[in-house]
C-alpha positions in Angstrom: -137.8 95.7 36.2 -137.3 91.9 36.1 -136.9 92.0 32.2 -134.3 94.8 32.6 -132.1 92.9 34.3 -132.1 90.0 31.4 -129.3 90.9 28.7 -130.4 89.1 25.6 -128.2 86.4 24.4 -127.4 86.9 20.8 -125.2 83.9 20.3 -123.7 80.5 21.8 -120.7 78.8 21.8 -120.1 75.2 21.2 -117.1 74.1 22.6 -117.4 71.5 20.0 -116.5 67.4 19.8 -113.1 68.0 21.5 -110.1 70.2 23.0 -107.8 69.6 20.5 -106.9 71.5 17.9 -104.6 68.8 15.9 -107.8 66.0 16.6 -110.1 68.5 14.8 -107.6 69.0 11.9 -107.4 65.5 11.5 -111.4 64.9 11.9 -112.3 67.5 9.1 -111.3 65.2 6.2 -113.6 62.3 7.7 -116.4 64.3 8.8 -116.4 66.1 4.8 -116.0 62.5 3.1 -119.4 61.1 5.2 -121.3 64.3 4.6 -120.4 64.1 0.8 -121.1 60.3 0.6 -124.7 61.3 2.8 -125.9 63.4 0.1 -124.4 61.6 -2.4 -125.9 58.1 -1.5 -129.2 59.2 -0.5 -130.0 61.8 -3.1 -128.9 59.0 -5.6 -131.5 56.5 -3.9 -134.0 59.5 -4.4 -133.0 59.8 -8.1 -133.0 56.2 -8.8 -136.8 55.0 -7.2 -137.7 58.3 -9.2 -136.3 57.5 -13.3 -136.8 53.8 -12.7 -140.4 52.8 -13.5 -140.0 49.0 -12.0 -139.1 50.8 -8.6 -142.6 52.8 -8.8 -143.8 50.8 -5.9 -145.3 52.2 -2.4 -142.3 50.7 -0.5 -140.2 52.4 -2.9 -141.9 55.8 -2.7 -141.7 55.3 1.2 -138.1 54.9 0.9 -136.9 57.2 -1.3 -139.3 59.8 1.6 -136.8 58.3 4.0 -133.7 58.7 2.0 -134.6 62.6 1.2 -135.2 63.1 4.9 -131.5 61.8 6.2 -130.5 64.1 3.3 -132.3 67.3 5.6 -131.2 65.8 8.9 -127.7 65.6 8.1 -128.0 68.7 7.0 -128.9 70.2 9.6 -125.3 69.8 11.6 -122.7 68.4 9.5 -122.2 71.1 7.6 -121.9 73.8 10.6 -120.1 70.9 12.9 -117.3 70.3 9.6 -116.9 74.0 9.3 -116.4 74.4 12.8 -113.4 71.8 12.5 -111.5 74.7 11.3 -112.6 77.4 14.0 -111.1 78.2 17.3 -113.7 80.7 17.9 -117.5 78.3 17.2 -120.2 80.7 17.7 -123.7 80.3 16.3 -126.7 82.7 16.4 -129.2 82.4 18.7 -131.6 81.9 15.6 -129.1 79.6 13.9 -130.1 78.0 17.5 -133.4 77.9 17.3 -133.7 77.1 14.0 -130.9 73.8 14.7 -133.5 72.5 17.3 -136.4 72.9 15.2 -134.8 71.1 12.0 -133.2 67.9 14.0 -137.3 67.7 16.1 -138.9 68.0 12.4 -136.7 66.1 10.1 -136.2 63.4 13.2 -140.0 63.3 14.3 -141.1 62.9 10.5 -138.4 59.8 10.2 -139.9 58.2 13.2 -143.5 58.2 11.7 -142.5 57.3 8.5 -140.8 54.8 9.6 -143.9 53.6 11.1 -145.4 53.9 8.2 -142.7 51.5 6.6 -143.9 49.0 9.5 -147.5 49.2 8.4 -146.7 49.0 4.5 -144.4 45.4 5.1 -147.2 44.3 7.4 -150.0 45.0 4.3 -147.1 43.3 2.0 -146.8 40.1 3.7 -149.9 40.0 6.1 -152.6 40.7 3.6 -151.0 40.4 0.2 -154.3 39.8 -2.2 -155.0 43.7 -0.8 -152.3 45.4 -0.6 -152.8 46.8 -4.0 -156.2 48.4 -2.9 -155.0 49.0 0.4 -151.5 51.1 -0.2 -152.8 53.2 -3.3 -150.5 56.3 -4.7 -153.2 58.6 -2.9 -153.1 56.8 0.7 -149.3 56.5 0.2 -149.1 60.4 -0.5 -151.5 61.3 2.8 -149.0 58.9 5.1 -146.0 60.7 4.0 -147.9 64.4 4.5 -149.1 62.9 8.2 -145.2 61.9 9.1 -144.8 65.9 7.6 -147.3 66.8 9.5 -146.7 64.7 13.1 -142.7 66.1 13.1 -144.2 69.9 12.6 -146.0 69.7 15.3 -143.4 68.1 17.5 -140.6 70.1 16.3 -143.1 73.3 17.2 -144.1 72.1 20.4 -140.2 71.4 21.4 -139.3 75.1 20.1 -142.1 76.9 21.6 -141.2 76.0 24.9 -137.4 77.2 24.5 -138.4 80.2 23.3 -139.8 81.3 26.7 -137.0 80.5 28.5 -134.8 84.0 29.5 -131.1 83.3 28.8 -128.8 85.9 30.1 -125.2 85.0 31.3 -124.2 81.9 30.1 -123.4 80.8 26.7 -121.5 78.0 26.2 -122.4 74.6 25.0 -120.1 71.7 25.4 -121.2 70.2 22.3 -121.3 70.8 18.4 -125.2 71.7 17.3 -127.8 72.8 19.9 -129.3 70.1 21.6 -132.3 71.0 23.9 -131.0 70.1 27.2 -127.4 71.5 26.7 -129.5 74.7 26.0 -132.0 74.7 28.9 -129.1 74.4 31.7 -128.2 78.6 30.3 -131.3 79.5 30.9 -131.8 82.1 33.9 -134.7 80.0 36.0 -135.0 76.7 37.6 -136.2 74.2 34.5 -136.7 70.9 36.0 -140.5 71.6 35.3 -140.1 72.4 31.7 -137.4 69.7 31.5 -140.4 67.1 32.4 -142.7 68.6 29.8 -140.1 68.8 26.7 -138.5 65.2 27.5 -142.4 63.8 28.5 -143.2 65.3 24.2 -139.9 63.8 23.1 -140.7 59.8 25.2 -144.2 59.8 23.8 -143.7 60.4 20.3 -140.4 58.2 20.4 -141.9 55.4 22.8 -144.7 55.3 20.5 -143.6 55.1 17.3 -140.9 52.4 18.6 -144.0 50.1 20.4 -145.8 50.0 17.2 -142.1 49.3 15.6 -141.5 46.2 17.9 -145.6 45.2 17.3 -145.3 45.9 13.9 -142.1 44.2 12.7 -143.0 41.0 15.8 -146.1 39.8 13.8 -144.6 40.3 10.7 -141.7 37.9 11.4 -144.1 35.5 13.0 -146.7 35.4 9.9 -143.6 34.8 7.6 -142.2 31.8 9.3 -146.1 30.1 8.7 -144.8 30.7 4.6 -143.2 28.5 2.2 -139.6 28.8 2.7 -138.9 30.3 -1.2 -141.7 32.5 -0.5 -140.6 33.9 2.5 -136.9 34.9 1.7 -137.3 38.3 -0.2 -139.6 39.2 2.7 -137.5 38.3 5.3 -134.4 40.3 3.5 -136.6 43.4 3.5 -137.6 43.2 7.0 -134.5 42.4 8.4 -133.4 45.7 6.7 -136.1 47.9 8.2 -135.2 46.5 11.5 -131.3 47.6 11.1 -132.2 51.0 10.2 -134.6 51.2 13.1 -132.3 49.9 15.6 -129.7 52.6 14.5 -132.1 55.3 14.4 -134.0 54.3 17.8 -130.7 53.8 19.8 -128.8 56.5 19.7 -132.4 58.3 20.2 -133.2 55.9 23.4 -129.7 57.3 25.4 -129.9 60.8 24.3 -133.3 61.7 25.3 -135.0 58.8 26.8 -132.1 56.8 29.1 -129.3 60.0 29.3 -126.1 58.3 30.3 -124.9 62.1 31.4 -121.4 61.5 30.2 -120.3 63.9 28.0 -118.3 61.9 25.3 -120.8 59.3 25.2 -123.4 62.2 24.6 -121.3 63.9 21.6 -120.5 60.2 20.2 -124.0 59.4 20.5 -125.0 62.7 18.8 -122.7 62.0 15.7 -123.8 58.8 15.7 -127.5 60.1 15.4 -127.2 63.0 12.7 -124.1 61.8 11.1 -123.6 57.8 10.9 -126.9 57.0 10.8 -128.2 58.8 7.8 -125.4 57.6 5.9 -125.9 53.7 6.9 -129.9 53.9 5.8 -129.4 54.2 1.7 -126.0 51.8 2.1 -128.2 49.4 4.3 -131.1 49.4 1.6 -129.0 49.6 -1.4 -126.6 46.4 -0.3 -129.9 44.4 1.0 -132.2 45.4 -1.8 -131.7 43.1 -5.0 -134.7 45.3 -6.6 -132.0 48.6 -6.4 -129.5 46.3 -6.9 -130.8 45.7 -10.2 -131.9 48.9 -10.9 -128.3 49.9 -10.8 -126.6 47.6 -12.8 -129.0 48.6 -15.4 -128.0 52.2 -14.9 -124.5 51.1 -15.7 -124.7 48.8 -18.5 -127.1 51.7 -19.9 -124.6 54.4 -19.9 
C-alpha cells in the first residue's frame, strides 16, 4: 500500500542559472564559446602528446589522461546547461538524472586520483631522478590511469546507488542547471539526513584524501627542489607550480560544494559552473602557457604545416 501511494517521477525541472530570460539570451553565446574552446583545447592537447614522439613521456601520457577527462566532464553539463539557455520549459529525464550524477562522480572521482597520480609521478621526477625511468614504466603508467578508472567507478556507483533508493513523488524542481546530489535528495519523499551523512561522508573521504596526499605530495616536492642548483631547479619548479594551479581550481570549488556548503544559492550555481565549466577549460590553457615542452611542440606544428 505504501508503494501505491508513490507516483513515480519521470522528470525534473531545473530552474536553471537565473530568472531572466534576456540574462540567458545573452549567456548562450559565452557559455557556447567556452564549451567549444573546452573541447577544442583539450582534445588538441590530447592530439598533440599523441603525434609528437618527444612528448611520449609518463608526465605527458598523464596529462593528456587529464586533458581527455575535462573533455567528458564538461561534457556532461555544458551541453544540456547551453541548450537550456534557449528553453523556458528545462525538463530532464529522470535517467538523464541519474545518468548526470553518475558522469560528474566518475569523470570528477577519476580526475582527483589522477591527479594524485600526477603528484606521485613529479615526486619520482625530482625526488628520485636516477629511477624514475624504472620506476614510471609505460605498463605502471597504463595500470595508474586504469586505478583512477577504476577508483571514480566505484565512487560514482556508490554515490548513484544510494539515490536510486530514494522514492521521489511530488516535487520536481531543481533550482539549478544539472542534477547535483543534494539539490536531488531534498524531493525525495522521506527524511534523508541519514543518507545525506553517508553520500557526503563517500564524497569527504575520497576528496579529503586525494587532497592530503596533494598537499604531502607537492610540500616535499617544493622543499627537495629548493636543496637543488638554482638552473636545475627552474623547469621543475614551472611544472609544479602548474600542477598546483590546476589543483587549487579543481579542489576549491569541490571543498564549498560538497565539503564546506556555503547554502547560498548563487554562490552554489557560480561555484558549479566554476567546477564543470571554467575549470576544465583553464587545465590545457594552464599547461599549454606553462609548458615550454608543448610550447615547442607547437611551434613545430606550425612551421611544419
Amino acid at each position: 500500500m505504501e508503494d501505491s501511494n508513490h507516483t513515480v517521477v519521470s522528470e525534473f525541472i531545473f530552474q536553471g542559472l537565473c530568472t531572466s530570460r534576456e540574462l540567458e539570451i545573452f549567456l548562450l553565446l559565452p557559455f557556447s564559446a567556452l564549451y567549444l574552446m573546452t573541447v577544442l583545447g583539450n582534445l588538441f592537447v590530447v592530439i598533440l602528446i599523441i603525434i609528437d614522439h618527444h612528448l611520449h613521456s609518463p608526465m605527458y601520457f598523464l596529462l593528456a589522461n587529464l586533458s581527455f577527462v575535462d573533455f567528458c566532464l564538461s561534457s556532461v553539463n555544458t551541453p544540456k546547461l547551453t541548450i537550456d539557455l534557449l528553453k523556458e520549459n528545462k525538463t530532464i529525464s529522470f535517467g538523464g538524472c541519474m545518468s548526470q550524477i553518475f558522469c560528474v562522480h566518475f569523470f570528477g572521482g577519476s580526475e582527483m586520483v589522477l591527479l594524485v597520480t600526477m603528484a606521485y609521478d613529479r615526486y619520482v621526477a625530482i625526488c628520485r631522478p636516477l629511477h624514475y625511468s624504472s620506476i614510471m614504466d609505460r605498463q605502471k603508467c597504463i595500470w595508474l590511469v586504469l586505478i583512477s578508472w577504476i577508483i571514480g567507478f566505484i565512487h560514482a556507483m556508490s554515490q548513484l546507488i544510494l539515490v536510486l533508493e530514494l522514492p521521489f513523488c511530488g516535487p520536481r524542481v531543481i533550482d539549478s542547471f544539472f542534477c547535483d546530489i543534494p539539490l536531488v535528495m531534498k524531493l525525495a519523499c522521506m527524511n534523508t539526513d541519514t543518507l545525506e551523512i553517508i553520500i557526503n561522508a563517500d564524497s569527504g573521504v575520497l576528496a579529503t584524501t586525494c587532497f592530503i596526499l596533494l598537499l604531502v605530495s607537492y610540500t616535499y616536492i617544493l622543499l627537495t627542489v629548493q636543496l637543488h642548483s638554482k638552473d636545475g631547479s627552474s623547469k621543475a619548479l614551472s611544472t609544479c607550480t602548474s600542477h598546483i594551479i590546476v589543483v587549487v581550481l579543481f579542489f576549491g570549488p569541490i571543498i564549498f560544494i560538497y565539503l564546506w556548503p556555503v547554502n547560498i544559492t548563487w554562490m552554489d550555481k557560480f561555484l558549479a559552473v566554476f567546477y564543470t565549466v571554467i575549470t576544465p577549460l583553464l587545465n590545457p590553457a594552464i599547461y599549454t602557457l606553462r609548458n615550454k615542452d608543448i610550447k615547442n611542440s607547437i611551434r613545430k606544428m606550425i612551421n611544419n604545416m
